[in-house]
C-alpha positions in Angstrom: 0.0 0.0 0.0 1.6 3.4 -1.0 0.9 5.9 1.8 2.7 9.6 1.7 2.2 11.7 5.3 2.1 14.2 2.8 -1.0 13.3 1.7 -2.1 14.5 5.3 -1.3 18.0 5.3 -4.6 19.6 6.1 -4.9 17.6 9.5 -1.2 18.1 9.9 -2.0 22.1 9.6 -4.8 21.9 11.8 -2.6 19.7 14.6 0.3 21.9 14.5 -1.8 25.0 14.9 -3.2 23.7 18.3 -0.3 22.3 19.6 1.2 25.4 19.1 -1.7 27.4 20.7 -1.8 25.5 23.5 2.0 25.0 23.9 1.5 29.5 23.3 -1.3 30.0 25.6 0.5 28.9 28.4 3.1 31.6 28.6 1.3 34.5 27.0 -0.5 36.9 29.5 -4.4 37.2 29.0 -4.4 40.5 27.3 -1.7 39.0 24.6 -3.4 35.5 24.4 -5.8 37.3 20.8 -2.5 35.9 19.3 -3.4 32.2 19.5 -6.3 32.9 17.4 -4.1 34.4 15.0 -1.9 30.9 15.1 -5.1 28.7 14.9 -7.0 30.1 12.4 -3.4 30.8 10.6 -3.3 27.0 10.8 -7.3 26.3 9.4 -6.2 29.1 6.4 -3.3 26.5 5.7 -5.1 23.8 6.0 -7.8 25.0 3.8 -5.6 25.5 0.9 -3.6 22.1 1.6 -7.3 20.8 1.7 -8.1 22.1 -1.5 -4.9 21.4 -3.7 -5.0 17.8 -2.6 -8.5 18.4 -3.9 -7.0 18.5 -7.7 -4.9 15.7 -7.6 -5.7 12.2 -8.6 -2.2 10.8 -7.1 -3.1 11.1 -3.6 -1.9 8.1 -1.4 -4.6 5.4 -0.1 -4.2 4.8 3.6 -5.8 1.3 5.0 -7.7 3.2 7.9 -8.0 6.5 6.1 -9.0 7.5 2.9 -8.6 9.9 1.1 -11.1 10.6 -1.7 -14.3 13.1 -2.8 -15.9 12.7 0.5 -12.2 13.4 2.2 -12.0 16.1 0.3 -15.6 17.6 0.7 -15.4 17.5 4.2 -11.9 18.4 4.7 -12.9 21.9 3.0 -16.2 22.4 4.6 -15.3 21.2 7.9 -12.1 23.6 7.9 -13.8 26.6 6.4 -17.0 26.8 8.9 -14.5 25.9 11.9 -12.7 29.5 10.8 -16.0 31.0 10.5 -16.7 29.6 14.0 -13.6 31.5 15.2 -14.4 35.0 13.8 -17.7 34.5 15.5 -15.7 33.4 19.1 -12.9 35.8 18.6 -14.5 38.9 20.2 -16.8 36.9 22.7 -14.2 35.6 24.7 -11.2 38.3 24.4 -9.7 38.2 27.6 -11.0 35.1 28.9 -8.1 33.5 31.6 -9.0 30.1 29.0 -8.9 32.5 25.8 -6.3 30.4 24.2 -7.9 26.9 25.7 -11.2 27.8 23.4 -9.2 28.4 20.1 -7.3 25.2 20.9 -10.6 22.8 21.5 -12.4 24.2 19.2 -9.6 22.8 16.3 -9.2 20.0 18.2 -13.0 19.1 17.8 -12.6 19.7 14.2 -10.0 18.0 13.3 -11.6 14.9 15.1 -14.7 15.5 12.6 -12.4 15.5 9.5 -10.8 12.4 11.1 -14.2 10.9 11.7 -15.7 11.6 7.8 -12.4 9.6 6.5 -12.2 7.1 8.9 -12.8 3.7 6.7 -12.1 1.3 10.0 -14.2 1.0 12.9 -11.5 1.7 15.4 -10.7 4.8 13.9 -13.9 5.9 13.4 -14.4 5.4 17.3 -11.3 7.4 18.1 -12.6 10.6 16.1 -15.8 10.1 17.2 -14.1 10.6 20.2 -11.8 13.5 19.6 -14.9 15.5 17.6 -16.9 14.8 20.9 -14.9 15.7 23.8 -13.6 18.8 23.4 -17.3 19.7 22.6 -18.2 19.1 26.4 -16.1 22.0 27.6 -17.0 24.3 24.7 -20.6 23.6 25.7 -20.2 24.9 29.7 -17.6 27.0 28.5 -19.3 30.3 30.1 -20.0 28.6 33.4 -23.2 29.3 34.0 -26.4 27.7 34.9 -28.0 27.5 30.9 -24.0 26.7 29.7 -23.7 23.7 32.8 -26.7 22.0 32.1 -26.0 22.3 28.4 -23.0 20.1 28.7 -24.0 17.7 31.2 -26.6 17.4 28.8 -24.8 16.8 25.9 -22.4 14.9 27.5 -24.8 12.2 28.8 -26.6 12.0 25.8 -23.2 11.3 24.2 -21.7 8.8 26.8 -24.9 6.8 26.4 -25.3 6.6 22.7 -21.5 6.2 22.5 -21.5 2.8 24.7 -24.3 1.9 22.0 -21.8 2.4 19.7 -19.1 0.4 20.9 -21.2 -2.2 20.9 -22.4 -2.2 17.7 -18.8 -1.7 16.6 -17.8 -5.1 18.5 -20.9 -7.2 17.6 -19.9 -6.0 13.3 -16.5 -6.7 14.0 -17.1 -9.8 15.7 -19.1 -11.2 13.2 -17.6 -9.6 10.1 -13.9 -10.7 11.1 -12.5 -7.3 10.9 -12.6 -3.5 11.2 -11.6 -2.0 7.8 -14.4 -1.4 5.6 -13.2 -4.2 3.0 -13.2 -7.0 5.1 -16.1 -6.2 7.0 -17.9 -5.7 3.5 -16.6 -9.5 2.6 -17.3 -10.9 6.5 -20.4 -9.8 6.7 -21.9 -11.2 3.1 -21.7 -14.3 5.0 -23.1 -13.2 8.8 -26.2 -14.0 10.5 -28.5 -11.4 9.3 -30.2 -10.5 13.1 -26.5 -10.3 14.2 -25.5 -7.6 11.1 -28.7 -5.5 11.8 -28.0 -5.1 15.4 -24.9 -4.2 15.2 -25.8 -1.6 12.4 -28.6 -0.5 14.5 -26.0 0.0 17.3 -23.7 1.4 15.6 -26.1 4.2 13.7 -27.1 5.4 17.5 -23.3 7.0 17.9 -23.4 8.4 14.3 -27.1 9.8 14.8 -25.8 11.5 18.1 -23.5 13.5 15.8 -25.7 14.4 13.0 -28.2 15.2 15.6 -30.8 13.5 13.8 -33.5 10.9 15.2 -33.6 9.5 18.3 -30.0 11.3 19.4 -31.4 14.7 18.9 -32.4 15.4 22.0 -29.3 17.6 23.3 -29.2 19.8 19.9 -32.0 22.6 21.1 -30.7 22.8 24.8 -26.9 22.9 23.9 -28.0 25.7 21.3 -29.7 27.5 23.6 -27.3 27.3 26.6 -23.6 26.8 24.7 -22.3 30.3 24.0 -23.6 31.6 20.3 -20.2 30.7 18.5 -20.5 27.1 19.9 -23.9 26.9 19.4 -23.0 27.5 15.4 -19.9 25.0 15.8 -22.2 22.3 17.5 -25.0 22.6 14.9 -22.5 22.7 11.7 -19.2 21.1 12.0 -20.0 18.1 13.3 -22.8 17.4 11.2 -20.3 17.4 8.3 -18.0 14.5 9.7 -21.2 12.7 10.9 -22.7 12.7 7.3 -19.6 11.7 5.4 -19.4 8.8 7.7 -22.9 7.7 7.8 -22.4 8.0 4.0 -19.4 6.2 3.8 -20.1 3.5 6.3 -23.1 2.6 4.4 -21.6 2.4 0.6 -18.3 0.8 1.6 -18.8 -1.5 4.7 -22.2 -3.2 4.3 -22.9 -5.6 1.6 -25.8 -5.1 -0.9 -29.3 -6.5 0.0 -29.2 -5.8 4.2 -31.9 -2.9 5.6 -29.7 0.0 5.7 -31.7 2.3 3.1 -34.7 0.9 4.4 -33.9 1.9 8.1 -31.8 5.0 7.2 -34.8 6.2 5.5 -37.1 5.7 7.9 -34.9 7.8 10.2 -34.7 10.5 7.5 -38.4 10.9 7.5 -39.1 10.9 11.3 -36.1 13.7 11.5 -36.8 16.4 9.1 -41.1 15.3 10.5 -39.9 15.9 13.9 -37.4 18.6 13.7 -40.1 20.8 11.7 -43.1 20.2 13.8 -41.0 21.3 17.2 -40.0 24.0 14.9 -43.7 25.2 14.7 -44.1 26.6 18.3 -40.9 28.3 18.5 -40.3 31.5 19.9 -36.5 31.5 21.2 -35.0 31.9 17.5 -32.2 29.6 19.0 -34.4 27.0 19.8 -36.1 27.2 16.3 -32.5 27.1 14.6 -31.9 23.8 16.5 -35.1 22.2 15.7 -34.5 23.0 12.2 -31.0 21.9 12.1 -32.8 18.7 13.5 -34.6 19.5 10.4 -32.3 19.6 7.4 -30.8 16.2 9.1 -33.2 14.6 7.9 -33.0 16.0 4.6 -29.5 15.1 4.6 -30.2 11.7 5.5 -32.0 11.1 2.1 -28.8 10.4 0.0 -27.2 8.1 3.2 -30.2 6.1 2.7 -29.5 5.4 -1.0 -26.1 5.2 -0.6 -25.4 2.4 -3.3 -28.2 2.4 -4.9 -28.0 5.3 -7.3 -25.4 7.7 -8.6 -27.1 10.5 -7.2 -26.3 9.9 -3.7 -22.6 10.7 -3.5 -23.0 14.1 -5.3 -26.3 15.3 -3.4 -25.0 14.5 -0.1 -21.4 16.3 -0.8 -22.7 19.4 -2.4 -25.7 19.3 0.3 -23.2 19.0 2.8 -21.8 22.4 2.9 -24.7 24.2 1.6 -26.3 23.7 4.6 -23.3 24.7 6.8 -22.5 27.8 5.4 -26.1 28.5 5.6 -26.3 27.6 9.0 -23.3 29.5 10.0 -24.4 32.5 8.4 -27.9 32.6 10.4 -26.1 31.9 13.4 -24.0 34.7 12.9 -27.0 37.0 12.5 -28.2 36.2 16.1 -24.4 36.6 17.4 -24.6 40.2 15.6 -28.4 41.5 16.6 -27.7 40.3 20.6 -31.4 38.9 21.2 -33.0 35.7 21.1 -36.3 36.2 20.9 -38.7 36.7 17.2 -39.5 39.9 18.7 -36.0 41.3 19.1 -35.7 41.0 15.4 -38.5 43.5 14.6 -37.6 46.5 12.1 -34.1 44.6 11.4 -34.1 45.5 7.2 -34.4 49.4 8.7 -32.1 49.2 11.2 -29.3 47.6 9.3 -30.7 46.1 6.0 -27.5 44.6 5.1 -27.3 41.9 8.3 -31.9 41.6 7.7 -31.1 40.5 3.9 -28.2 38.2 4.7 -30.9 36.5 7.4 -33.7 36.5 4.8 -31.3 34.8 2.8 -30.1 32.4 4.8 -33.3 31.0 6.2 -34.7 31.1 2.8 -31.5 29.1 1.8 -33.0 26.5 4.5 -35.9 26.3 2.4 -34.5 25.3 -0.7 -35.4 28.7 -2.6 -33.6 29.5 -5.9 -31.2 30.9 -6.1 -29.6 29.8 -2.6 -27.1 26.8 -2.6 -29.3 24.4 -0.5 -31.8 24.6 -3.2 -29.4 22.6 -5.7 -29.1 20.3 -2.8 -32.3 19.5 -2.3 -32.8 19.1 -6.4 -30.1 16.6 -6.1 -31.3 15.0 -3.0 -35.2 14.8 -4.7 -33.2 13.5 -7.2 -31.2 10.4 -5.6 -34.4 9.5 -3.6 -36.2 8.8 -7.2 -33.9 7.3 -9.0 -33.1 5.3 -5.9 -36.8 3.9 -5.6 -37.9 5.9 -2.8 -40.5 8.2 -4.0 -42.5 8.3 -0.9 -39.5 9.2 1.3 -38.9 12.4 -1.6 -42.7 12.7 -1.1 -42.3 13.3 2.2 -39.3 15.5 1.9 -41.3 18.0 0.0 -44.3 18.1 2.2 -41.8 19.3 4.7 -40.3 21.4 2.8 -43.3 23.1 2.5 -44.3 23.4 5.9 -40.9 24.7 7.1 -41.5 27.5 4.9 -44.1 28.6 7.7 -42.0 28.9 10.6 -38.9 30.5 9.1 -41.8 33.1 7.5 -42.9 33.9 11.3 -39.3 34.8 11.7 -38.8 36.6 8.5 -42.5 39.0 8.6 -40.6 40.8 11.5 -37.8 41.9 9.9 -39.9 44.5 7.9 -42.0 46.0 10.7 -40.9 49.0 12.6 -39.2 48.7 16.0 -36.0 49.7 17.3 -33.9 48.0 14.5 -30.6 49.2 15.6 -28.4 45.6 16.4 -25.9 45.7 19.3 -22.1 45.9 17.3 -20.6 43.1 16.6 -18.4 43.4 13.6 -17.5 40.2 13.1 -20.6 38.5 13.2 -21.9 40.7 10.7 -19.0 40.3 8.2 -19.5 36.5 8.4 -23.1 37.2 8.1 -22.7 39.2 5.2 -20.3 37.0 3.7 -22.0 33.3 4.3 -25.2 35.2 2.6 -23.3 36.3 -0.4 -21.4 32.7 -0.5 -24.4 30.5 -0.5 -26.1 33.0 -3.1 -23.2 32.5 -5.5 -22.6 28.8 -5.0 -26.7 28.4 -5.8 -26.1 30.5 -8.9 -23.1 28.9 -10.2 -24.3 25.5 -9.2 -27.8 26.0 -11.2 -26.4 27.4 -14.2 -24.1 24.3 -14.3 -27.1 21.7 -13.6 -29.0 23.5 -16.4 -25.9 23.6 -19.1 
């Protein structure tokens, strides 16, 4: 097998970075600490570009327990360019905080466990970045110490723990039976396994995964940590380790099981009672936090549509990895609307397009992007994901993708109306939020153009 290190630069970056900002953070005083955010997202900007030249080359090494292909590179460049999103957003929240440099640090260290955990083609290594993406996550959660940011990551760390010994489980019962861990020999061991003993395995293994993609029945943390995790994290939580979870739901699916066992069938099962669930909770919503988490809930289930035909159409691969960052750049960009206005509830948004038009038309944007309107990247998404779930033979799980597309359109209209009525529309300054605002708007508009006018040529 010919494996290059090289071939690992972007994690390397990424590694470097926060071993240098911790190694940094411990002899800098607190009002020079700023400069570990320089080194990290110094580190993600490198990383990012590593990420995407490897991106162009067909000569890239294969690794046994890490691969490096589309998906690797789709989530390499999404997961590192919404983590230095993530810390324009933290940057001025916790400037001078005596654990400044310790939130820069965790927060890489979290994504480079998600990169980890999208590549990861053996179980063991997808346990170990499972583990990485999740634990620094804990103390981001409670990061502020108080009562909402405590039971936030108690929360989040139970629900974790729990679904995580599922997981291990699952992982031992598939590699048990299938004689291995790398996704090639469990794909031959388990051709010949008991059936009941594959399926409960999968089943166990999915509940980790789910946990991650917040998704259906390991959502439960996702509207409390977004409510109680400072803003930033609240955006990192939601976004970046969606990505990861995806890509290895994705890839978990296509490469380690073998054809004929119930993994679209229970995949898409899950994908229906998701984006069902995640839009009904949605409905009643008046903490615009809590209605961004229950529609990130949401748009996992959208997003598990192409998982569950993973193998069985063409479509999948490219609907989930142009989906993929659609949604988080989306996602980061409304988050960073409610960093910049200061408020959490619908009514603190009233007379925003006045008050600052700019930062109101990057949020209409944004939560139409959610919807799927032209011309906003998720809307290609959700044309290729429509897509993968016909050709697939699964019109009534598209069926019931559109139905809730439609009704989400009523909840993120309830936050929308109140942009254009007149109130005190002046938001409280925060520069950065409102730059990444601007600029996620501005990103997801041009990647729906460009996208579109390439589907339709």
């Amino acid at each position: 097998m010919n494996e290059n290190p090289a071939d690992l630069a972007p994690e390397l970056c990424v590694l470097i970075a926060a071993v240098l900002g911790l190694v940094g953070g411990l002899f800098l005083p607190r009002e020079r600490q700023w400069r570990v955010a320089v080194v990290c997202a110094a580190g993600l900007a490198a990383g990012l570009a590593a990420a995407g030249a490897a991106a162009t080359r067909t000569d890239l090494a294969v690794f046994d327990a890490f691969m490096v292909d589309p998906i690797t590179h789709v989530t390499r460049i999404a997961v590192l360019g919404a983590t230095l999103g993530v810390l324009a957003l933290a940057a001025g929240r916790v400037r001078g905080h005596p654990r400044e440099s310790e939130h820069y640090v965790l927060i890489l260290l979290s994504a480079l466990g998600t990169v980890v955990l999208g590549a990861a083609s053996d179980l063991l290594v997808l346990v170990a970045a499972y583990l990485l993406a999740s634990i620094p996550a804990y103390a981001l959660a409670g990061f502020g110490k108080d009562a909402p940011g405590t039971e936030a990551a108690l929360k989040y760390y139970l629900m974790s723990a729990l679904l995580g010994v599922f997981m291990l489980a699952g992982v031992t019962v598939l590699s048990g039976v299938g004689r291995g861990t790398a996704y090639p020999a469990l794909r031959a061991g388990l051709a010949g396994a008991p059936p009941a003993a594959v399926a409960a395995g999968t089943v166990a293994l999915l509940a980790g995964l789910l946990f991650k993609a917040g998704a259906v029945p390991g959502h439960f943390w996702v509207p409390d940590v977004t409510e109680g995790a400072p803003p930033a994290i609240a955006a990192f939580v939601t976004t970046v380790p969606k990505i990861g979870a995806f890509a290895a739901l994705y890839r978990f699916g296509a490469e380690a099981l073998p054809p004929g066992t119930s993994w679209p069938a229970l995949v898409a099962v899950v994908a229906a009672a998701t984006m069902t669930l995640g839009n009904l909770a949605a409905f009643g919503q008046d903490n615009v936090r809590r209605l961004l988490a229950y529609s990130t809930v949401g748009q996992a289930g959208f997003l598990l549509v192409p998982v569950a035909m993973a193998g069985r159409t063409d479509l999948a691969e490219p609907a989930l990895l142009y989906y993929v960052p659609a949604y988080a750049v989306t996602n980061l960009g409304a988050f960073a609307v409610v960093l910049a206005r200061g408020r959490d509830g619908l009514a603190g948004y009233a007379g925003l397009m006045r008050g600052s038009p700019l930062l109101g038309l990057s949020l209409v944007v944004c939560l139409l992007g959610f919807v799927g309107t032209p011309p906003t990247a998720v809307f290609v998404g959700k044309v290729l994901m429509f897509g993968a779930a016909l050709d697939g033979g699964y019109a009534w799980l598209a069926a019931v993708a559109a139905v809730n597309t439609v009704a989400s359109v009523f909840y993120y209209l309830r936050w929308i109306v109140p942009l254009f009525r007149g109130a005190d529309g002046r938001p409280r300054p925060a520069r950065g939020a409102s730059a990444v605002a601007v600029a996620a708007a501005l990103f997801t508009l041009a990647l729906g153009i460009g996208s579109g006018l390439a589907l339709t040529t």
